[in-house]
N, C-alpha and C positions, 0 to 999 in steps of 0.2 A: 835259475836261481834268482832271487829276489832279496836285495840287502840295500837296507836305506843308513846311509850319514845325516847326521844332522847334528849342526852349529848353528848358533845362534849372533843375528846383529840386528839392532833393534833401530829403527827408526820412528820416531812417533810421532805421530801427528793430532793437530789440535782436536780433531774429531776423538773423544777421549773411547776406547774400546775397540779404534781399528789402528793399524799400526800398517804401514804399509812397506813392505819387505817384497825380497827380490829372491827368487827360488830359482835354482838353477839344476833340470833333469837331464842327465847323462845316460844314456844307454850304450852297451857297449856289446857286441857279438860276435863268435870268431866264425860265425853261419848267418847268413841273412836270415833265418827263421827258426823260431824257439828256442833252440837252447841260446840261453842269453844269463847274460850279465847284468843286474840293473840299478846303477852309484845314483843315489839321489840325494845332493846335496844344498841343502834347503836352509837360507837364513829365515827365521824365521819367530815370529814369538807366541802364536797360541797354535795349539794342536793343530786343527782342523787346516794348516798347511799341507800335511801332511797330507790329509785327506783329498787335496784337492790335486796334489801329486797323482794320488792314487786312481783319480778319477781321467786325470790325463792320459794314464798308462793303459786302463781300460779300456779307453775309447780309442788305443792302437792296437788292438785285439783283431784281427779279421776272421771270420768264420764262417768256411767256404761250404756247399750244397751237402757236406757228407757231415758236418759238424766240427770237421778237424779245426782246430782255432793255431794261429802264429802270430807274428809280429814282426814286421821289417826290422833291421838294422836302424836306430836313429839317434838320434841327439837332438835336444830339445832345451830351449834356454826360455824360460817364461815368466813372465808373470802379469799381473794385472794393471792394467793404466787405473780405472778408479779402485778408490777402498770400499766405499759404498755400493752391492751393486746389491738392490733389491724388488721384492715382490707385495704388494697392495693386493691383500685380499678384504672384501667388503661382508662383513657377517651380521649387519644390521637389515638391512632391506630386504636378503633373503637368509636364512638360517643355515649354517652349513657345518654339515655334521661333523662331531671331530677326525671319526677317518679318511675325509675330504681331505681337511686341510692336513693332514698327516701324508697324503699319497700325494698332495702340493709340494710340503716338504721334501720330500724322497726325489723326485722332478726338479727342483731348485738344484738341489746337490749335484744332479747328472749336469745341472749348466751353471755350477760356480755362481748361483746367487749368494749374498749371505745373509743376506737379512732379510725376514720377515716383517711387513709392517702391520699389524690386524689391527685395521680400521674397524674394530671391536665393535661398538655401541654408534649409533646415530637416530635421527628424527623416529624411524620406523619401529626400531625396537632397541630392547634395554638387555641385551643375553649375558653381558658381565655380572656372577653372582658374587657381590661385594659380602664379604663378613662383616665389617662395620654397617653396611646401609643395606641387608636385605631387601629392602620393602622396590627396591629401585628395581630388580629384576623380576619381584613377584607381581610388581605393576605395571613393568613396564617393557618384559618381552613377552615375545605372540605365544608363550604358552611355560609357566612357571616351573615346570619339571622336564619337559621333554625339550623345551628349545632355550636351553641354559649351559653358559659353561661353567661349571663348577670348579674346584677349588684345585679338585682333582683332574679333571679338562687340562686345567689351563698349567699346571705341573707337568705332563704327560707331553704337552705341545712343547715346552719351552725345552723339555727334557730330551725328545725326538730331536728336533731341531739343533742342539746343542752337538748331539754326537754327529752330526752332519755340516758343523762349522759355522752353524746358521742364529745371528742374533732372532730374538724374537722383541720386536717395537713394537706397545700397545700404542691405538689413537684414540685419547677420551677429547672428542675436538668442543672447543666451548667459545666463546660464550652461544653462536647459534648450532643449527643440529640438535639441539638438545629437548625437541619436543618429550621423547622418552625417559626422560630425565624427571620432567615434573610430575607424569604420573604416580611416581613415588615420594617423590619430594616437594612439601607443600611450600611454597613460596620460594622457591629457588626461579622462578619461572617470572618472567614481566608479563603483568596484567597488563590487554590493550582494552581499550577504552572507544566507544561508540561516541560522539560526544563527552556530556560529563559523565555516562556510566559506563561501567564495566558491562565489556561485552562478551565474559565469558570464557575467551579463547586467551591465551599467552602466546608472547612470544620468548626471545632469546632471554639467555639467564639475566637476570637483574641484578644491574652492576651496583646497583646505590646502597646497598645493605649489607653493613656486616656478617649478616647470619650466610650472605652467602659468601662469604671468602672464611668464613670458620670450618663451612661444609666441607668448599673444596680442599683445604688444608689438612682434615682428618683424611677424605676420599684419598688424595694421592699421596699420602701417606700409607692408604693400607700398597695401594699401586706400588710404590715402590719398594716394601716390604715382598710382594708377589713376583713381578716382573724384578727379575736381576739386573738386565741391563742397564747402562748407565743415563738412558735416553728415555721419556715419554715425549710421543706428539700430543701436540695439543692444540691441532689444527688451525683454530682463527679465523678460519674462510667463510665466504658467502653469510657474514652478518645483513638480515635485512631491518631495515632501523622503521618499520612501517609502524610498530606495535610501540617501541620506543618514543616515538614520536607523536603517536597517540594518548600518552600515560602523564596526568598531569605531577605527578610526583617526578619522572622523570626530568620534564620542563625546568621544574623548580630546581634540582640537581645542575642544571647544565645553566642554567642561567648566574646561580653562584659560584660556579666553578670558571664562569668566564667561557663556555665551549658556544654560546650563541647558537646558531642552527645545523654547526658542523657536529655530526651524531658519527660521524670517524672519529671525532677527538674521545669523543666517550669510549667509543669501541676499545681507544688506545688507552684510557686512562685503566678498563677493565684488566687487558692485557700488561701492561705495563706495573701494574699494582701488585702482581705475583708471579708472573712468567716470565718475565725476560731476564737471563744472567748472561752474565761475560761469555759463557761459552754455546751458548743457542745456536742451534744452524737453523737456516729457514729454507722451510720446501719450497720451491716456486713451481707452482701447478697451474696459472693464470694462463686460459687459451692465446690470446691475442698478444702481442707485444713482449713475448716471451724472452729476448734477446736485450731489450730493453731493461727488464722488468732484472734480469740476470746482472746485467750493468750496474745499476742501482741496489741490489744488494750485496753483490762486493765491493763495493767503491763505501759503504757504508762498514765494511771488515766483519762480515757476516760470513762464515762458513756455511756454503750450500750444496742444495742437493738439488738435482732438476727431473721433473714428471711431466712435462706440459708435452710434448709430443709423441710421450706415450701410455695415451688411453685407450688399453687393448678391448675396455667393453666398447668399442666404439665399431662398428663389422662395415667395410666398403667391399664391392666388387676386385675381385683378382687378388692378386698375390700385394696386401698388405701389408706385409712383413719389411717387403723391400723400403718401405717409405720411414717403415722404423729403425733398419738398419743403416739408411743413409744420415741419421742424424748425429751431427756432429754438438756434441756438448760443449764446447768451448769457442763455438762459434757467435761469440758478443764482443761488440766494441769493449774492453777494459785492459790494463796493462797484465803484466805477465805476473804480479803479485794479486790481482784480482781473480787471474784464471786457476792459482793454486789455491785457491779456496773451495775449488769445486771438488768435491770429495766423491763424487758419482752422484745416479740415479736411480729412480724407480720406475716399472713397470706394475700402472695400475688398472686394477679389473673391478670396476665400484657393478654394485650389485643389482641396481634399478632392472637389468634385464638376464641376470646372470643366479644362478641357483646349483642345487650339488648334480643334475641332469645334466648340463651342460658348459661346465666351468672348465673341464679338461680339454676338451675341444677347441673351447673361447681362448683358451691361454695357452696351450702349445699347439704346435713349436715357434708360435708367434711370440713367445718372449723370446723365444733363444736367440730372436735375432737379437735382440734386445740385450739381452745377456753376451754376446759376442761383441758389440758394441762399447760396452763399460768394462771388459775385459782385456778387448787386444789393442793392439796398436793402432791408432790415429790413422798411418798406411795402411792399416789393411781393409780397402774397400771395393774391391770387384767383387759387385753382384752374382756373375752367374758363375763362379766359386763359391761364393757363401752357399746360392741354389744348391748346389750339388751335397756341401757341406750339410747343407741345413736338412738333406731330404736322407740322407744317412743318418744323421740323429736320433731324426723322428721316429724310424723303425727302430732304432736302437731303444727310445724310449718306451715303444708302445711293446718292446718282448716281455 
C-alpha cells in the first residue's frame, strides 16, 4: 500500500521559481519485502516534489531473473544540496527533433534534473519560430518547415517538461552568436568594414542604434509571453570585437562615449543598457580560472550557477564521468555568504559534434554523475560506490 502526506514549509530563495525544501521519505514494513507501508512526508512547494519522491521509490524496486519486483525495509531522509540542477542542450548547430529532446526530458526526470536550459538559436541556425519576427526562422534556420520549432513544439516541450518537475530556460544569447539572426533581420547586425569599405560580412549585433534595442524589446517580449518561466538566458559570451573595431561608425560611438580602445566597455554598455536587473544570476562557463572567476561574482552579490567543468560534448579516454563526479562546486576562495549564492549547475552538451544519432549516448549516464553531484551531499564521494551506483542506473534507464 502506497499513501503519501504532504505539508507544506516554504523556504525561498533569491533564485525566484526554485524554492528550496527539505523532503523527508519514511518507509515502513512489518516484512523486509513488498508488502509495505509507504508515509511520505514532504515539505514542500510546487508538485513535482512529489514526483521526485516517487522517483526515489522506484529506483528501490529490485527485480530479480523471473520478474518478481520487491523492495527492502527502508527509511530515507533526502533531499537536494543545490536548487538549480540542470541540462544544456544545443539545437542551433545541429537540429534536434522534438522527440529527442522529449525522451531528454523523460531521462532528466529518472535523475532529478530540473531545469532544462535550450540553448535555442545560435550562429548556425535560427529554429525559434518567432510570431512577431517570422522572417528570422524563414531565413535563418537550415530548412523553414522541417527544421523549426513552432509554436506548437515549443508548448508541447515546456508542457512534457512541466509534469516531470522540470523548468524549461530559453538562451536567445546576444550581442555575439547571433550570425542567424541577421539573416532575417536587416541591420540588426555590425557591418565590418575592409578599410573604408564595407566588406560585406557582420559581425555581433550593433549596439549603437536604437532600432536594435526596440527589436529586442518587442523579441523578448513575445519570449516571455511563450516561455513561463520566470528566467531567459541571454548568454553574453564569446563577443569578438574584430568587426566592431573595424566599423568606423562604431569608432565614432566609443570615442564620444569616452570607451577609447576598450571594446569590453562597449560590450558592457550593450548589456548593461537592458539586461542587467537586481535579480540576474550569471552562468560561469569560462574554461580557465573557474574558481577565481566564481570568487568574483559572488563577492560582486550575483547569484550563480556553475557549468565550467562540465562540458559532456567534450569525449576523453576511460571512465570520464569520474572526473565530473569529483567536482566540488563550492570549491573557491569566498566567505560562506558568497558560497550561498550558488544555487547549482549545469550539465552541457553544445552541439558542434553532437546531433539526434548520438546525443543519448554522449549524455548518459555521464550526466548522472553530474546529476548526483548537485543533488547529494558534499560527503558523499567514494568513487567506486558511485561506479556501482552508476552502472545500475544506466540499465535501469536503458529498460
Amino acid at each position: 500500500m502506497l499513501s503519501l502526506i504532504v505539508t507544506s514549509s516554504i523556504q525561498t530563495h533569491p533564485f525566484s521559481n526554485v524554492t528550496v525544501t527539505k523532503c523527508h521519505d519514511l518507509i515502513k514494513s512489518s516484512k523486509d519485502f513488498v508488502h509495505l507501508v509507504f508515509i511520505w512526508i514532504c515539505y514542500f512547494f510546487f508538485f513535482f516534489f512529489l514526483f521526485l519522491g516517487l522517483e526515489t521509490f522506484s529506483q528501490l524496486v529490485y527485480e530479480d531473473e523471473y520478474g518478481a519486483k520487491s523492495i527492502n525495509a527502508t527509511a530515507i531522509s533526502d533531499f537536494p544540496r543545490f536548487a538549480h540542477r540542470g541540462i544544456l542542450l544545443d539545437t542551433s548547430r545541429h537540429f534536434l527533433p522534438v522527440k529527442v529532446i522529449l525522451a531528454n526530458l523523460e531521462t532528466m526526470a529518472m535523475n532529478k534534473f530540473n531545469v532544462f536550459h535550450w540553448h535555442i538559436v545560435d550562429d548556425p541556425s535560427f529554429p525559434y519560430l518567432s510570431r512577431t519576427f517570422p522572417q528570422l526562422s524563414q531565413q535563418g534556420s537550415y530548412h523553414p518547415y522541417t527544421h523549426v520549432y513552432t509554436p506548437a513544439d515549443v508548448k508541447m516541450v515546456i508542457e512534457f517538461a512541466r509534469l516531470r518537475g522540470i523548468r524549461v530556460v530559453p538562451e536567445f544569447d546576444t550581442p555575439g552568436h547571433t550570425q542567424s539572426w541577421g539573416k532575417g533581420q536587416p541591420d540588426l547586425l555590425t557591418p565590418c568594414y575592409s578599410g573604408a569599405t564595407p566588406s560585406g560580412t557582420f559581425g555581433p549585433v550593433n549596439p549603437i542604434l536604437n532600432t536594435t534595442y526596440d527589436f529586442m524589446a518587442q523579441f523578448f517580449k513575445e519570449i516571455s509571453s511563450v516561455f513561463p518561466d520566470g528566467y531567459v538566458h541571454l548568454g553574453g559570451d564569446e563577443v569578438d570585437f574584430t568587426c566592431w573595431k573595424s566599423n568606423p561608425d562604431i569608432q565614432k560611438f566609443m570615442d564620444a562615449q569616452g570607451f577609447g580602445k576598450d571594446y569590453s566597455k562597449l560590450e558592457s554598455f550593450y548589456i548593461q543598457k537592458w539586461v542587467y536587473h537586481p535579480d540576474t544570476v550569471v552562468h560561469v562557463w569560462i574554461g580557465s580560472g573557474t574558481n577565481e572567476e566564481m570568487s568574483k561574482v559572488t563577492a560582486a552579490g550575483y547569484t550563480t550557477i556553475l557549468s565550467a567543468p562540465w562540458y559532456l560534448d567534450y569525449i576523453s579516454i576511460g571512465q570520464d564521468w569520474r572526473n565530473y563526479y569529483k567536482v566540488e562546486p563550492l570549491n573557491f576562495n569566498g566567505t560562506e555568504k558568497q558560497k550561498a549564492l550558488v544555487i547549482g549547475g549545469e550539465a552541457c552538451l553544445w552541439g558542434e559534434f553532437v546531433d539526434a544519432t548520438n546525443l543519448t549516448p554522449r549524455l548518459w549516464p555521464r550526466a548522472s554523475a553530474v546529476g548526483e553531484r548537485l543533488w547529494s551531499s558534499k560527503d558523499v564521494t567514494d568513487l567506486n560506490d558511485a561506479f556501482n551506483r552508476l552502472s545500475v542506473h544506466r540499465c535501469r534507464m536503458v529498460e
